[in-house]
N, C-alpha and C positions, 0 to 999 in steps of 0.2 A: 450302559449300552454297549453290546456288543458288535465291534466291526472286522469285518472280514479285508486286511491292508494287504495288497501283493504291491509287483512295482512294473512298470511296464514291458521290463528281457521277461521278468519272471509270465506275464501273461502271452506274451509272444510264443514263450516258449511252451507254455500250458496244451496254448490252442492249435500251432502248427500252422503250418502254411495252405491259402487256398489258391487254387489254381487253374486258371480256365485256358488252354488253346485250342488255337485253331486253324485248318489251315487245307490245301486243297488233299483229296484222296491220296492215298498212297504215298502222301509225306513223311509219315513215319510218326501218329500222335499216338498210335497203339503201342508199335514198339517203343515208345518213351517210357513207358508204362515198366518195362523191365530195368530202366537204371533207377530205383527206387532203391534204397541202400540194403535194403534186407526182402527177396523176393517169400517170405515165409510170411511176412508179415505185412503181404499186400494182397488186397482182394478188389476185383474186378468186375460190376455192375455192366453186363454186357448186354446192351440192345440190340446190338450187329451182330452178323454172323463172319467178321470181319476178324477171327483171331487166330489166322494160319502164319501169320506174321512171327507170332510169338507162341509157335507150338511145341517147339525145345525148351520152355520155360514150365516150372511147375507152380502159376500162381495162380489163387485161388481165384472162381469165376462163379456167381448168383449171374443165369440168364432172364433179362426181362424182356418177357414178350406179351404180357400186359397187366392195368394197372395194378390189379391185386397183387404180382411178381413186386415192385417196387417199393409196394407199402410194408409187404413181407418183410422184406429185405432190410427196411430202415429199424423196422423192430426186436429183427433179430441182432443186425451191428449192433444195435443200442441195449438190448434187457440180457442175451446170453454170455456164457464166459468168452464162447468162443467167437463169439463175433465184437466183443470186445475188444478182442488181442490182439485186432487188424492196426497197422498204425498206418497205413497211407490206405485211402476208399478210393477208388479211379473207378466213373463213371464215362462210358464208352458206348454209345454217344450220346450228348445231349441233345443233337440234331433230334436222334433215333427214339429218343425217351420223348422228345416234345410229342415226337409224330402219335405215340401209343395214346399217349394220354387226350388227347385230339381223338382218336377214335374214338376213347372212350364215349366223350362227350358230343362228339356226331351222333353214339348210339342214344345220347336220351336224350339227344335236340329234337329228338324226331322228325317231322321232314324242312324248318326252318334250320339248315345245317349251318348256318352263321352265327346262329344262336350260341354255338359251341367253342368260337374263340376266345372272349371273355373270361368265360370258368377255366378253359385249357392255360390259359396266360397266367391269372390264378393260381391255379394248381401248382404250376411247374413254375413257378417263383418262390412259391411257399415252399417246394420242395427243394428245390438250389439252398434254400436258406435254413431249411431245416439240416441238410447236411453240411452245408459250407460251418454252422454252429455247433458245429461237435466238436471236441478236442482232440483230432486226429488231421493227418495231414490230409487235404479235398485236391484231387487231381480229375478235372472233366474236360473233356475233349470237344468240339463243334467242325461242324465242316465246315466250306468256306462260300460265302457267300458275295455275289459283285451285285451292287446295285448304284444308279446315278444319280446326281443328288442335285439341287435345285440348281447349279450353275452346269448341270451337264458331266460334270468330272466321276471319271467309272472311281466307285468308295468298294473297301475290301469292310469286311465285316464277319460275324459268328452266323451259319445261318440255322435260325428258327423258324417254327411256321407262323404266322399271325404277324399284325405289323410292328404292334410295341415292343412283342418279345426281344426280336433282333436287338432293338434301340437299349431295351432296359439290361441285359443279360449282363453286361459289361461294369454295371454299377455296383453289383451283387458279390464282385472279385476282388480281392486285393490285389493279385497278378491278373493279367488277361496281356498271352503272348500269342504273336503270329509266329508259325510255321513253316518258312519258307526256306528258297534256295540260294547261294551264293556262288563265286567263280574266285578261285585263287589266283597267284601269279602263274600259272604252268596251265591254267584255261581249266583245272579240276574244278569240280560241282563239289559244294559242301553243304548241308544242311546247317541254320541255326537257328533260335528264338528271337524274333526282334521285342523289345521290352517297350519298347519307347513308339509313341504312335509319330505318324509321318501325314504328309500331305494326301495322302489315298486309305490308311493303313489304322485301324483300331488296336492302341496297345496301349499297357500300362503297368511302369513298377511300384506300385505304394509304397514300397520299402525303403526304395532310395538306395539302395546296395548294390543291384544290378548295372552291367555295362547295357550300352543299346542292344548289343547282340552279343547272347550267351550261346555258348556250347549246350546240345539238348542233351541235359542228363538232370533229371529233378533231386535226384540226390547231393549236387552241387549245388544246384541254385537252392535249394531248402537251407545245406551247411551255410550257403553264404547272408538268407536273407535272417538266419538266427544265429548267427554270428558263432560258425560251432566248425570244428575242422572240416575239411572235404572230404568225403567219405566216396567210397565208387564200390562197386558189387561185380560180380562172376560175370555181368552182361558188359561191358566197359572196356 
């Protein structure tokens, strides 16, 4: 009998790191997108028209603006050379992607349009997971959403459309980091990742590597959660 033995750095290192944030508008989860260690070798699944942020960069962008765009998209990464070659997929926005594929299914609920959340929830689970399962590094973005929860206390969260979505998204990740702001000694504003969830706050490091708050550069946190130098790029 023939068995296929790796070991578990070796499969770590196979499949790459996946990655969901999220966090309010104009936090900066687009421009993270540029500290990826090699911008040649990243491409960018853009649902938004949200990419003036990073218009000095030369990385590569498939626009989806509906679902056909998508499916395209995962066939090409996966059967050509050159979609191949991509090693980090950033997905920008997952919001924006749930929204498309909802239409979709709006359009063949026909006039029962509730009919349409179920299969959209479907869909875009199947597809978080069809890509988070490739061997390349998965980097997806979410807005942010507030919602209050049975004791009243305002909860921060990924926001989806439908109501499991939000709930399930976060199970799908090995990372899932908030996006937020902090204050120095001298009262300066600094962005970071918080890893770790809090009394309001959905986060999570499965690695076990990360500090509660990391500096936003995915090409660190990648080095750090595969145990490989720190690496930083021309955007840094």
């Amino acid at each position: 009998m023939a068995v296929n033995l790796s070991t578990t750095r070796q499969e770590a290192q196979a499949n790459g790191v996946k990655i969901l944030v999220y966090g309010q508008a104009g936090m900066g989860k687009t421009t993270l997108i540029t500290s990826v260690p090699d911008h040649s070798k990243a491409i960018i699944l853009s649902a938004e028209s949200g990419l003036l942020s990073i218009a000095d960069t030369d990385i590569a962008v498939l626009k989806i603006t509906q679902l056909e765009d998508l499916k395209d998209a995962y066939v090409w990464l996966t059967t050509t050379e050159q979609g191949k070659s991509y090693d980090w997929i950033c997905v920008d926005s997952l919001s924006e992607v749930a929204e498309v594929v909802l239409k979709f299914e709006k359009e063949r609920a026909g006039k029962d349009k509730r009919a349409a959340y179920v299969p959209m929830q479907e869909m875009v689970e199947s597809m978080i997971k069809s890509f988070r399962d490739l061997p390349r590094n998965i980097y997806m973005t979410c807005k942010l959403d507030t919602y209050q929860d049975d004791n009243g206390r305002i909860m921060l969260r990924p926001m989806l459309v439908g109501q499991k979505l939000p709930v399930n998204v976060t199970y799908l990740f090995d990372e899932v980091f908030f996006m937020t702001e902090g204050r120095d000694a001298e009262g300066g504003s600094y962005r970071y990742l918080q890893t770790q969830p809090d009394h309001k706050t959905q986060a999570k490091d499965r690695s076990g590597k990360l500090d509660a708050a990391e500096y936003p550069s995915l090409a660190n946190i990648a080095a750090k959660i595969l145990n490989q130098p720190n690496q930083t790029n021309e955007a840094e």
